[in-house]
Each structure stands twice: as structure tokens, then as C-alpha cells.
C-alpha positions as CSV (number, residue, x, y, z in Angstrom):
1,X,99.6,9.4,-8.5
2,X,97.5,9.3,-11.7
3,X,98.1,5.8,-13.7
4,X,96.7,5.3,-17.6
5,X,93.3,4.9,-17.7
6,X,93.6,1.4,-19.4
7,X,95.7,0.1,-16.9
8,X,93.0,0.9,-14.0
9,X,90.1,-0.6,-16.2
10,X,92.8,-3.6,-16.0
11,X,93.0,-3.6,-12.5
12,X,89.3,-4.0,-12.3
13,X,87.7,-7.6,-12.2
14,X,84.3,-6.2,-13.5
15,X,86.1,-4.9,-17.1
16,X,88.8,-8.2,-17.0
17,X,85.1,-10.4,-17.1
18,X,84.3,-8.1,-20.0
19,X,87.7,-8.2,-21.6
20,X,87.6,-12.0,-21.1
21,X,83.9,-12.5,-22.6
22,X,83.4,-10.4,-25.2
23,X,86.1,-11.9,-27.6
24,X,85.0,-15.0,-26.5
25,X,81.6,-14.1,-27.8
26,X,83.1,-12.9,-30.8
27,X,85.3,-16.6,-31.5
28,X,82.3,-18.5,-31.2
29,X,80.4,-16.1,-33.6
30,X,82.8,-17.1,-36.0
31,X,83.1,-20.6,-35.7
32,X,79.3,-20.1,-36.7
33,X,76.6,-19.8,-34.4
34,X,74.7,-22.8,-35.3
35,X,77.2,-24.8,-33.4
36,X,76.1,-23.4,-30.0
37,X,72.7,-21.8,-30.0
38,X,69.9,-23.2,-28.0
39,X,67.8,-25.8,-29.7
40,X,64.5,-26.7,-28.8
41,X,65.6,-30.7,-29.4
42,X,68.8,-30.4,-27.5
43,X,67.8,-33.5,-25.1
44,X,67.4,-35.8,-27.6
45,X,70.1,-35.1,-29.7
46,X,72.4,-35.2,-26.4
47,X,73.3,-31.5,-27.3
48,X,73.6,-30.4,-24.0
49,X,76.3,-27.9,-24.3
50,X,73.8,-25.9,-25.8
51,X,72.1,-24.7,-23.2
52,X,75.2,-22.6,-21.9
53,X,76.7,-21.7,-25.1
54,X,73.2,-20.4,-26.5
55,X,73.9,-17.3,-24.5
56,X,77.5,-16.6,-25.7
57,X,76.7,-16.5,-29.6
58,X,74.4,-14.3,-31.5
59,X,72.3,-14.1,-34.4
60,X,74.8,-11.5,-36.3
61,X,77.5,-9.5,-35.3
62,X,75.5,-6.5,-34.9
63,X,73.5,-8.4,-32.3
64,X,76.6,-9.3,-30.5
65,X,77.7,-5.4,-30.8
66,X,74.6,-4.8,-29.0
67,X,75.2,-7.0,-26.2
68,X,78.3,-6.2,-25.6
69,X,77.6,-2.7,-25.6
70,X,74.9,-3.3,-23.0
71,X,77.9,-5.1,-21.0
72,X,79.7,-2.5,-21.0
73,X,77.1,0.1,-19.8
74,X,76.3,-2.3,-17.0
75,X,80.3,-2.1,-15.5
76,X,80.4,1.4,-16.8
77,X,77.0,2.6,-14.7
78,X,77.2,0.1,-12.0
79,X,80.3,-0.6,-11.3
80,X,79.8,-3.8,-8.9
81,X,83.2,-4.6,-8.5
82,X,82.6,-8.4,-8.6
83,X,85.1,-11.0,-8.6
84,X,85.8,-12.4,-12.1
85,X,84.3,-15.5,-10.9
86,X,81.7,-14.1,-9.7
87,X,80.5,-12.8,-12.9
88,X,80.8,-16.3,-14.7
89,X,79.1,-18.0,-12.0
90,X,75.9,-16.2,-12.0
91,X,76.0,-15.7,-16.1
92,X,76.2,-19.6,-16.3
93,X,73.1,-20.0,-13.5
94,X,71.6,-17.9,-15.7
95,X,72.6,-19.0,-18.8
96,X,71.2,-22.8,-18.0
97,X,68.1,-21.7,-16.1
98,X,66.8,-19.6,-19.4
99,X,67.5,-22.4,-21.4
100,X,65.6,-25.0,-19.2
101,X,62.6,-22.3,-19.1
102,X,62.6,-22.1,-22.9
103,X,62.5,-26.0,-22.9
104,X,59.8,-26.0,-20.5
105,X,57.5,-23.1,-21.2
106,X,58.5,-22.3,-25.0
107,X,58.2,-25.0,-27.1
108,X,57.4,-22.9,-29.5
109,X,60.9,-21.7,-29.6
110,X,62.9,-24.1,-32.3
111,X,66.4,-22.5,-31.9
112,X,67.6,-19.0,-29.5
113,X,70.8,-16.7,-29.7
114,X,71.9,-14.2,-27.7
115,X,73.0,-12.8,-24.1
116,X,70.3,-10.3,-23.8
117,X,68.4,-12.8,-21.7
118,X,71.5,-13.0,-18.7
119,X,72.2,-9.4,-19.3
120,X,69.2,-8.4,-17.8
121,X,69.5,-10.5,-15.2
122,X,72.8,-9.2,-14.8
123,X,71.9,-5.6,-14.5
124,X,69.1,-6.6,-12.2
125,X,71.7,-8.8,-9.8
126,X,74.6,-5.8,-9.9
127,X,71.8,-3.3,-9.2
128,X,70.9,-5.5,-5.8
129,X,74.7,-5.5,-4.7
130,X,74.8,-1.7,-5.5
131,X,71.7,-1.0,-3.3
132,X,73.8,-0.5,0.2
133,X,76.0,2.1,-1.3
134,X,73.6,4.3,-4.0
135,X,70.0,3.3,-3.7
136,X,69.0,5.4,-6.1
137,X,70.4,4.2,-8.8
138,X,69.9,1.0,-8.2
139,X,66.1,1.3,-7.8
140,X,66.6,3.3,-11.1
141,X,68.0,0.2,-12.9
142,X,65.6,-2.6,-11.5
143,X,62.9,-0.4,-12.3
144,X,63.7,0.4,-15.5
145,X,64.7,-3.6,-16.7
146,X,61.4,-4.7,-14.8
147,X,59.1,-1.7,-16.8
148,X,60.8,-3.2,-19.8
149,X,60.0,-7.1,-19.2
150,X,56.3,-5.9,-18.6
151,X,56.1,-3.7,-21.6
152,X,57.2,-6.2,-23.6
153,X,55.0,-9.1,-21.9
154,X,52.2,-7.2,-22.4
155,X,53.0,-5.2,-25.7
156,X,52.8,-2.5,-24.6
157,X,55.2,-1.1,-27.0
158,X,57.0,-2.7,-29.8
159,X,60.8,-1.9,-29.6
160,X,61.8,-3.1,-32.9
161,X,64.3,-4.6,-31.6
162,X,63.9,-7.4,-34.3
163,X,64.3,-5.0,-37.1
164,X,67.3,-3.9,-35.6
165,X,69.6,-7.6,-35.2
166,X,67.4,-9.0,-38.3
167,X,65.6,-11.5,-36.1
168,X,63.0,-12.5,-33.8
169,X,63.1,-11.3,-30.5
170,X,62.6,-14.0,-28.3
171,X,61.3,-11.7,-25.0
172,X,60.3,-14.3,-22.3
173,X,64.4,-15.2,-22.8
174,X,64.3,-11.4,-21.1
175,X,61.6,-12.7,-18.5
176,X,63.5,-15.5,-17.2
177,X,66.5,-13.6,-16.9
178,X,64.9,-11.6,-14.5
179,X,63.4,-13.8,-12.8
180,X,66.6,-16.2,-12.5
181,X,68.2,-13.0,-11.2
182,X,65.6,-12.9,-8.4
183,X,66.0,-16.7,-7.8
184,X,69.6,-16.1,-7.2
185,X,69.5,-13.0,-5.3
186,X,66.7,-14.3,-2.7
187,X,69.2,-18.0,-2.9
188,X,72.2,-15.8,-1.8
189,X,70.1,-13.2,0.7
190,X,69.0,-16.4,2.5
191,X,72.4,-17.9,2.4
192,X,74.2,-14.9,3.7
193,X,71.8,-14.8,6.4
194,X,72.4,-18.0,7.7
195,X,76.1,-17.7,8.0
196,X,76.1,-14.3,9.1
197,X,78.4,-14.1,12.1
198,X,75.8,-12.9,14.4
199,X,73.6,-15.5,13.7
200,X,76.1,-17.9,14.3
201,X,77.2,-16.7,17.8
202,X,73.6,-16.4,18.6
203,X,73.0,-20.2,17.8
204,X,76.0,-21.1,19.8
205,X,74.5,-19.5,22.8
């Protein structure tokens, strides 16, 4: 029997994570930003919330449009079916690993905005999970955010981007999103290994 489409987006847990986030994103915008960006002397101001909330707020609204847009795509095109929890406990990994990269290998950068950094590392770690079932795709979208991190590590091409949101693009944010994506899915590979039911009956042998 066919049912409305918004009632099976609701029964999804990928689109309830993006009906749950994005007006969130959108409350803290406007409360104001400057409350919960990333700053550079969040240590010794004891700030540490920071470092999580960085990722939910955004440097205008039409950089939070953008995000969320790129959200949406993500659930749209990969549809990972991931538990709600799921998604908030590898966008707060995330989150807090780009933030403790900034502090440690951009001290250059004095304050940061914005969820582009966990999105790609989001699209890179739904990608990995999609791989069993369509590994085409999924090559398609790892390639595509990696070709992207390089390009713009090595200028390859200037997106604008910037001109766009009205800000500087802070693109090693993208960097460590990827590679925090690879952290966790290497983490988790590992993990799942260990427990994997036929390696436990073999070590019980």
C-alpha cells in the first residue's frame, strides 16, 4: 500500500538525523554564532564547548543553507540507513577531532564555522557502509570528496567558495574531515573484525 511520501522520509532514521539537526543548526545561528564557533584560544579561556558546537553554526545563513543542502544530498544519494545515533556519534568524533587538528596544525586559524568539515567526512563514512551493496557509487563519492581535498590542498582550482558564504574557506577543516572519516572507518573495520562471530568461535577452539 502506498503511504505519503513524508511520512516514509519519517520512518527513516537517516532524514529524522536531518530533521533533528538542521533546525538545530538554524537555533544556534540565531542565538549568534560567536557563541559557539571554534576559537583558536578555546583552552585558555576554558571554552571548550567550542570545539563541538564550531561545526553546528555557520558564518551566515546562506552558508548554513549550503550545508544543509549538502546533508540532504548525502541521505538523498546514499541512503545509509544509519541509526539516529549513529549519525551523532560519528558527527561529534568528527566534530572534536577537526577542532583538535585546527588547534594543532592551524594556528593560524583565529576562529572557524561551519559543518563542511564533518560533511565530508560524512559522505566519505556513508560511502564506506554503502560499498557491500552499490560499489559503484560509492567509489564514485570517495573519489570525488578525495579529488576535491587534493584540488584544494594543492590549488589546483579555486572554487570560490568564499565568495559564495562571504568568508574564508578554511580547507584543511575539509582535510581532517576526511581523514577523521578514515580514522573511524579503519577504528570500526578493526573492531568488527575482532568480534566477528567467526573469529570468536575460532579463538574458542
Amino acid at each position: 500500500m502506498w503511504k505519503p511520501t513524508w511520512r516514509r522520509i519519517w520512518q527513516s532514521p537517516d532524514w529524522r538525523f536531518v530533521a533533528a539537526i538542521v533546525p538545530l543548526m538554524a537555533l544556534l545561528q540565531a542565538i549568534g554564532p560567536e557563541y559557539f564557533r571554534y576559537e583558536s584560544d578555546w583552552i585558555s579561556t576554558g571554552e571548550s564547548w567550542r570545539i563541538f558546537t564550531a561545526h553546528w553554526v555557520h558564518v551566515g545563513w546562506l552558508h548554513l543553507l549550503l550545508n544543509g543542502l549538502g546533508l540532504m544530498v548525502c541521505v538523498s544519494l546514499i541512503k545509509p540507513e544509519w541509526s539516529v545515533r549513529r549519525w551523532l556519534v560519528n558527527s561529534i568524533v568528527m566534530a572534536v577531532g577537526i577542532s583538535i587538528m585546527l588547534t594543532l596544525y592551524n594556528p593560524e586559524v583565529r576562529d572557524y564555522a561551519g559543518y563542511s568539515g564533518v560533511l565530508y567526512g560524512l559522505y566519505v563514512l556513508t560511502a564506506i557502509s554503502l560499498f557491500p551493496g552499490d560499489r559503484l557509487i560509492a567509489l564514485l563519492v570517495i573519489a570525488a570528496i578525495i579529488i576535491k581535498v587534493m584540488m584544494e590542498q594543492f590549488k589546483f582550482y579555486d572554487f570560490n567558495t568564499g565568495d559564495i558564504i562571504g568568508a574564508h574557506v578554511v580547507v584543511d577543516a575539509h582535510l581532517y574531515g576526511l581523514l577523521m572519516a578514515i580514522a573511524i572507518a579503519l577504528i570500526w573495520a578493526t573492531y568488527t573484525m575482532n568480534h566477528s562471530p567467526t573469529r570468536q568461535s575460532n579463538s574458542h577452539e
